[in-house]
KEZADREN-935753 format. One record per residue (C-alpha): y, x, z. Coordinates in steps of 0.1 Angstrom, whole numbers, always signed. Each point is the difference from the previous one (the first is absolute). Example, Ala and Ser with C-alpha at 12.3 -4.5 7.8 and 13.67 -1.06 7.14 Angstrom:
<atoms>
> c2_c1_c3
> -45_+123_+78
> +34_+14_-7
</atoms>
This chain:
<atoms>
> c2_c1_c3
> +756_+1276_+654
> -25_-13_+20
> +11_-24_+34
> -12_+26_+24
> -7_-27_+32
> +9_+9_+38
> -23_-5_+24
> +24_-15_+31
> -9_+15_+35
> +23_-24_+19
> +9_-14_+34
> -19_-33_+15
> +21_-20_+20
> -21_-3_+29
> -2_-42_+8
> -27_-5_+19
> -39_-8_-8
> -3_+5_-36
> -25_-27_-4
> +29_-24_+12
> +15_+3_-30
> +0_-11_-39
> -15_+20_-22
> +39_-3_-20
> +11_+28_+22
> -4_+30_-12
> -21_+25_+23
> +18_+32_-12
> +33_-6_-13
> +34_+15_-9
> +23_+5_+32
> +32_-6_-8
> +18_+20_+24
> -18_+27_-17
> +2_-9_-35
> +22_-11_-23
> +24_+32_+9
> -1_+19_-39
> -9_-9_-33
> -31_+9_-2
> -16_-20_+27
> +15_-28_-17
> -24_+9_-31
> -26_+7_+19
> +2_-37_+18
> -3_-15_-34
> -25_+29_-16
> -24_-15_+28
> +0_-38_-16
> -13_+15_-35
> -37_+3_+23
> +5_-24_+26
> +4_-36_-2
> -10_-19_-30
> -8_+35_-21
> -30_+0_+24
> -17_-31_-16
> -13_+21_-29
> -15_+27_+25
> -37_-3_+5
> -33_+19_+11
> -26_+7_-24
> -22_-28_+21
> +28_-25_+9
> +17_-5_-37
> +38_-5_+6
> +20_-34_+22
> +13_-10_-40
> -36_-3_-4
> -11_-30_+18
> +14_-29_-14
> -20_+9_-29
> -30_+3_+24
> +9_-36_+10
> +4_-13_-33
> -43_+13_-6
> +11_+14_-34
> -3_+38_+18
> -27_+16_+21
> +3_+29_+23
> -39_+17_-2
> +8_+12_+39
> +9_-37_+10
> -36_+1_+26
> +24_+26_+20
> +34_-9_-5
> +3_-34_+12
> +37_-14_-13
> -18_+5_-36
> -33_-16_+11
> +19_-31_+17
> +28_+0_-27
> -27_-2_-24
> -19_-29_+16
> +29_-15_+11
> -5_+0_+36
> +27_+21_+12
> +18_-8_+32
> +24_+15_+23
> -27_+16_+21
> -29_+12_-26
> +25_+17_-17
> +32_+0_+24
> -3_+35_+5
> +10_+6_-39
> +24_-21_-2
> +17_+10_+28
> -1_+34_-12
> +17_-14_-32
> +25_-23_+25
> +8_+36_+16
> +4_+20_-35
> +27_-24_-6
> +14_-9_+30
> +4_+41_+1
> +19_+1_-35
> +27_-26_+11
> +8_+15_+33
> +8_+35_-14
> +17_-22_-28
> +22_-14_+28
> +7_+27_+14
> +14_+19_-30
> +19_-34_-10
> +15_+4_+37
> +10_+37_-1
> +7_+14_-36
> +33_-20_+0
> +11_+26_+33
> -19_+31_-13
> +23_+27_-8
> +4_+19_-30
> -12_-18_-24
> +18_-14_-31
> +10_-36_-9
> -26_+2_-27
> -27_+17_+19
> +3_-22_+31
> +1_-31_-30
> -34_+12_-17
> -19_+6_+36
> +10_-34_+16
> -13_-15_-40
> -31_+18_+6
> -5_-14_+38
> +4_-35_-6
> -21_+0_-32
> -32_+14_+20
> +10_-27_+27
> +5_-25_-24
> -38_+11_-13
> -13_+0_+32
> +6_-35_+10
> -9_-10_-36
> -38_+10_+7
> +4_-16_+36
> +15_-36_-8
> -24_-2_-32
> -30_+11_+24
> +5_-16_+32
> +26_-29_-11
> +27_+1_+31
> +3_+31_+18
> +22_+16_+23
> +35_+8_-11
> +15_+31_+11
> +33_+20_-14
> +6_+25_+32
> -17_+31_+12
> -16_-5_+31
> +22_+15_+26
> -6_-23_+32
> -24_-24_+22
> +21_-31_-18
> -17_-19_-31
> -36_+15_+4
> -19_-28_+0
> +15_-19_-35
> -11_-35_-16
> -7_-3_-33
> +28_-9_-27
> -3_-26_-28
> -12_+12_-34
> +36_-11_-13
> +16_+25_+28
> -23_+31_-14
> +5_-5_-37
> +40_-3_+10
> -1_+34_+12
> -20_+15_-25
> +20_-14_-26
> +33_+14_+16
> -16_+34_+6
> -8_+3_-33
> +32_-12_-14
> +21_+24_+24
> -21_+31_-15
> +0_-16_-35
> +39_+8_+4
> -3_+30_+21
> +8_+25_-32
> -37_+8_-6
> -9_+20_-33
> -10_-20_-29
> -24_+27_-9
> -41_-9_+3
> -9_+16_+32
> -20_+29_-19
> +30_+15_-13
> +15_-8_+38
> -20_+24_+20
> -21_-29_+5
> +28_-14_+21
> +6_-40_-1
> +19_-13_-27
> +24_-30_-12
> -32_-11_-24
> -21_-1_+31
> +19_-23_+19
> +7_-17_-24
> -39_-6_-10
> -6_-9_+35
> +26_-26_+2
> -9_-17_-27
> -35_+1_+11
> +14_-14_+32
> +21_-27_-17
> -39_-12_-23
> -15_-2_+34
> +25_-19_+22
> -3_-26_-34
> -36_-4_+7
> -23_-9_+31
> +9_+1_+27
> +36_-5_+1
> +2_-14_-36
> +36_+8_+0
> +9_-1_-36
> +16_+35_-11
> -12_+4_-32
> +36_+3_-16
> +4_+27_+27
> -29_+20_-15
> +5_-8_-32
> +35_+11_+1
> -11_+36_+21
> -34_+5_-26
> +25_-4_-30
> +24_+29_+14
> -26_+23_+6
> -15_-5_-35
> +35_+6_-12
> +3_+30_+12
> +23_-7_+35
> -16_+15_+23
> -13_+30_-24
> -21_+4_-33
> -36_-17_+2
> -27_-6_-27
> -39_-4_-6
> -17_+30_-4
> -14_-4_-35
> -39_+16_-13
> +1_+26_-27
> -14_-3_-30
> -29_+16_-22
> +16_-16_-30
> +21_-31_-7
> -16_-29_+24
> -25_+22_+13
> +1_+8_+34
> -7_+35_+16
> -25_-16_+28
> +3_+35_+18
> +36_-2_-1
> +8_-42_+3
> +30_-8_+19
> -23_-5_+29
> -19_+36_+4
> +34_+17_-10
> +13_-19_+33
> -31_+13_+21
> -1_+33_-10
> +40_+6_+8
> +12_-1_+38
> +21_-22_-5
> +18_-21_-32
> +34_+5_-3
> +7_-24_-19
> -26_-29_+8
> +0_+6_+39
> +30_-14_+21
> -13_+0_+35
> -28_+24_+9
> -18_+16_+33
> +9_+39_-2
> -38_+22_+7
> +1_+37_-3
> -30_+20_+15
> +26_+19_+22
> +13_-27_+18
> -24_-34_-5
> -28_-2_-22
> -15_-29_-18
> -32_-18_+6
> +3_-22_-33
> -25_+29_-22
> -30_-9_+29
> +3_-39_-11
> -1_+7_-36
> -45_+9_+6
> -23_-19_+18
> -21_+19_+24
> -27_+6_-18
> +21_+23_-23
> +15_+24_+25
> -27_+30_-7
> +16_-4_-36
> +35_+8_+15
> +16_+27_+25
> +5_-24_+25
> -22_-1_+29
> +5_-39_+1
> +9_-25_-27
> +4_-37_+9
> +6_-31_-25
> +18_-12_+23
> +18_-24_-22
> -27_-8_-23
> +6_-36_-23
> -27_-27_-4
> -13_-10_-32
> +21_-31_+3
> +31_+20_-1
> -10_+20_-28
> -5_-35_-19
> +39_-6_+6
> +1_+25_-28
> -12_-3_-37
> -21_+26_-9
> +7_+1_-39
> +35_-2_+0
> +13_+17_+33
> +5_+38_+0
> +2_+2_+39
> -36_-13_+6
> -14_+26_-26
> -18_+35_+15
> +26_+18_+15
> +28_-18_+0
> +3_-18_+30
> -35_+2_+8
> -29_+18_-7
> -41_+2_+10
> -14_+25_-20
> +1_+40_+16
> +11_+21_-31
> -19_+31_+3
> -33_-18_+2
> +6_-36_-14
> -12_-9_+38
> +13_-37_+5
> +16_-17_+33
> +12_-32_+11
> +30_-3_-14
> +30_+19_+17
> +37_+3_-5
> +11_+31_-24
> +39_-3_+8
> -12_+24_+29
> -19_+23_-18
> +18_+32_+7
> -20_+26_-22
> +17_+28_+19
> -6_-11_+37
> -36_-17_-14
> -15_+36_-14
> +23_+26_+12
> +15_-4_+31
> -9_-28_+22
> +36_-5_+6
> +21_-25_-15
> +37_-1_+1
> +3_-25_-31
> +28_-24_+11
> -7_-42_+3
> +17_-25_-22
> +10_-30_+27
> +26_-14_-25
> +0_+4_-41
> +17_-11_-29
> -25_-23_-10
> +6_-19_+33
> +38_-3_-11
> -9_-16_-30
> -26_-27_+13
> +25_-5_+26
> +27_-14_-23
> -24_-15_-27
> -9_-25_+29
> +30_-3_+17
> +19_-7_-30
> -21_-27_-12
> +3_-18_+37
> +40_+5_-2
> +3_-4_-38
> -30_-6_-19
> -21_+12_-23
> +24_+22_-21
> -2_+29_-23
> +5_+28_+26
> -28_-15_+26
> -29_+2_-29
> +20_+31_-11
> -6_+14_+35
> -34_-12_+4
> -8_+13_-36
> +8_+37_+8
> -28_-4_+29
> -26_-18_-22
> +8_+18_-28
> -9_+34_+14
> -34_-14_+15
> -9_-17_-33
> +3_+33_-17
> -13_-13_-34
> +26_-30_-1
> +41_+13_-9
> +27_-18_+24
> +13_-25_-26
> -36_-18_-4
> -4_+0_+41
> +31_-11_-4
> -10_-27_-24
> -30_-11_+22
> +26_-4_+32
> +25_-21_-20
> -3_-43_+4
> -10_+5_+35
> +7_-23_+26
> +19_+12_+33
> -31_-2_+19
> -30_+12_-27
> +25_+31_-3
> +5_+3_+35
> -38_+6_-1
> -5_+26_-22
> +23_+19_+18
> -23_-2_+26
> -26_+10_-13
> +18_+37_-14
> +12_+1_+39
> -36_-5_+9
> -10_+26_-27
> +22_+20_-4
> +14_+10_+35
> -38_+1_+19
> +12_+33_+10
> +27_-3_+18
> -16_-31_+21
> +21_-30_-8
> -33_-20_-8
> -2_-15_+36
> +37_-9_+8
> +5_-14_-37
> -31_-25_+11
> +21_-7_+32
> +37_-3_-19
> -16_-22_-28
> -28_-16_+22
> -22_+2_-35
> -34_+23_+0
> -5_+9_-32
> -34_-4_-12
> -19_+15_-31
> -20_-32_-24
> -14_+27_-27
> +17_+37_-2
> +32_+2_-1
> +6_-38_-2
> +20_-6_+41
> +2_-37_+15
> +19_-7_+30
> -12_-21_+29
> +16_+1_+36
> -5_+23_+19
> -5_-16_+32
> -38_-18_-1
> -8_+24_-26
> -32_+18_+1
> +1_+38_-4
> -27_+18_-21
> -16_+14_+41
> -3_-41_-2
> +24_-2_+26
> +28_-31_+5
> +34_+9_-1
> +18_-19_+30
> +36_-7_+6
> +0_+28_+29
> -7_+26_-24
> +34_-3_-19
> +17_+22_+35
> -23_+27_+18
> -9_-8_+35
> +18_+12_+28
> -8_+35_+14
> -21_-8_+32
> +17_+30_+18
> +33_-8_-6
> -2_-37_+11
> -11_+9_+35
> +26_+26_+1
> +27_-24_-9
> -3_-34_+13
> +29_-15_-19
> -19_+6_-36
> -11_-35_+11
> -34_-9_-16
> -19_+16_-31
> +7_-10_-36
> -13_-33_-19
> -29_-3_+20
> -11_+36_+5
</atoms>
């Protein structure tokens, strides 16, 4: 059954001036004198966090593209074609963003997520005292609470580096204005959110076959995505064993039963191109088996602008929508990151395409993921859920974890060899497997960067991966990567990446509303 999302109608706590105050309070929030009183309001205080929070990164307009989007924008691998009018994709794209030419966004994002962990707070707070409802129900919704906490201060602390740090609801004048806490502090609590709801009693079922509720496999993906980043830049805090240890269990089956969606078959190694692992994956609303963590759409509740950014403008007479937008459109020097004989993904219509089918009418090239033949021909109207967190990331995970904790050993190129494997869909596992074997830690390392670079485009890790590894992986033929640092690298827009640009600056509106934010980030 479909999450069916309450709007909230709820009591402000009058304070004052409004524009006194941090955008981190929430300006229409749960009263808890009024709430809290039956089960059900305690569902409906968590059913809120599936839209607000961090599930409202992946939300977009047709002109804007989506918040996940801009590191990507940064990174000048994607271009937005409305970038002259939205300007956080013009100056993420040149890479002269600051807190003021694009402090509006930004603080629009700080809100989003500020919003999500208050009404997180306050259901942590005051499903404990709610009465009526089980042991195991009050168990599941304080797991769900602190995972969509946990999630929001994951985008924060990798966005904006030290941030506020806040686990009450807002219920008086005290603590408004609040400094910043270390990026130790933040990853602290995110890990012991995420923990606490790992052993909340959550189903170990994919969230498909959960009423698209969060699962066991979810956290768990997103802890172990946690425990990759804290071992990388910034805070380089060595977890590796910690993620290798959580990717193994979920490939194991702990937290429920995962696998790579695999392409049918014309006849013995010939792959049904109609029907490859990925256009069985896009034309299905969601994978039940390849998907652990996704963003519920349904045309009755919240519909999906991902179908507009799969045409550029110049094709939307050919569609039913009034507007398309390639609003995440990839350079010709990302497309080189691929090889074009030998990788299925970068064929027509796999995860790309430029040709119009009816009338062989070509396009710069767009993302195909998206296409949503429905909602593209028929309706205008996409409910077609979004994959944030998939199997595939699972297994890159632990391929490079375990090779920083362990080494190079069977099950890393195993892992890393399911991924490849798939892509290279001429090649059988045991002769990837071959290819990956007498690799040193670190040239393995890289080539499991470069599937995380290919492989998860879609789901927007290209950007924070450059941050976590400080590498920017650069094509020197097709489908042949190097990696250079990031920082003093020049982007394909022929643009220098600077030291600043690993954090996002500072909203400018929220660091005159709160003077104790201090200054802006690394040299904003």
């Amino acid at each position: 059954m479909k999450i069916k999302y309450i709007v909230f109608l709820i009591g402000i706590i009058v304070l004052g001036s409004c524009s006194d105050f941090l955008e981190e309070k929430p300006l229409s929030e749960l009263d808890s004198n009024q709430f809290f009183s039956e089960p059900d309001q305690a569902y409906s205080a968590v059913n809120s966090l599936y839209r607000t929070g961090a599930p409202s990164m992946t939300d977009g307009g047709v002109y804007s593209g989506t918040p996940m989007m801009l590191g990507g924008y940064m990174s000048g691998y994607f271009v937005n074609e409305y970038a002259g009018q939205e300007l956080h994709v013009s100056n993420s794209q040149e890479l002269t963003l600051n807190g003021d030419n694009i402090g509006g966004y930004l603080q629009d994002r700080w809100r989003e997520l500020y919003l999500g962990i208050s009404r997180a707070n306050n259901a942590i707070k005051y499903i404990p005292e709610t009465p009526g409802l089980s042991d195991s129900e009050r168990s599941q919704l304080l797991a769900e609470a602190k995972f969509f906490r946990a999630f929001a201060y994951y985008f924060l602390v990798r966005w904006f580096g030290p941030v506020p740090l806040t686990t009450e609801p807002y219920e008086s004048l005290e603590n408004l204005y609040l400094e910043r806490s270390p990026v130790a502090d933040i990853y602290t609590l995110i890990e012991q959110d995420l923990t606490d709801a790992l052993n909340g009693g959550l189903p170990t079922v994919s969230m498909v076959d959960n009423g698209k509720r969060v699962t066991a496999g979810a956290v768990a993906t997103l802890l172990a995505d946690v425990y990759l980043t804290m071992s990388g830049n910034p805070l380089n805090a060595d977890r590796y064993s910690d993620a290798a240890s959580l990717a193994q269990d979920i490939i194991n089956g702990t937290y429920g039963s995962y696998d790579l969606v695999q392409h049918d078959e014309l006849s013995p190694g010939v792959v049904d191109l109609e029907n490859s692992a990925y256009n069985k994956i896009r034309k299905s609303d969601a994978s039940a088996v390849e998907h652990i963590y996704i963003k519920e759409y349904d045309p009755e509740i919240g519909t999906s602008v991902y179908p507009r950014y799969s045409y550029p403008v110049a094709l939307a007479s050919e569609v039913l929508y009034d507007i398309t937008n390639g609003g995440y459109l990839p350079s010709d020097g990302f497309m080189d990151l691929y090889d074009p004989a030998t990788d299925l993904r970068i064929q027509e219509k796999q995860y790309f395409h430029s040709t119009f089918q009816d009338s062989g009418q070509t396009f710069a090239t767009a993302p195909y993921v998206w296409h949503d033949d429905t909602a593209i021909f028929e309706t205008a109207n996409s409910g077609k859920d979004f994959a944030v967190y998939g199997y595939a990331d699972v297994l890159l995970i632990a391929a490079e974890a375990i090779t920083r904790s362990s080494g190079v050993t069977p099950d890393a190129i195993n892992y890393l060899a399911q991924v490849r494997a798939r892509a290279y869909w001429e090649s059988d596992i045991a002769t990837v497997e071959a290819d990956l074997s007498g690799l040193g830690t670190e040239a393995f390392v890289q080539e499991v960067w470069k599937e995380r670079h290919r492989e998860l485009v879609f789901e927007f890790k290209t950007w924070f991966d450059i941050v976590r590894t400080g590498q920017f992986p650069v094509a020197d033929s097709p489908g042949s990567i190097s990696f250079v640092n990031a920082v003093g690298h020049t982007t394909e827009r022929g643009k220098q990446i600077e030291e600043k640009h690993m954090l996002l600056p500072l909203p400018g509106p929220e660091l005159q509303r709160n003077p104790s934010l201090g200054t802006d980030n690394n040299g904003y």
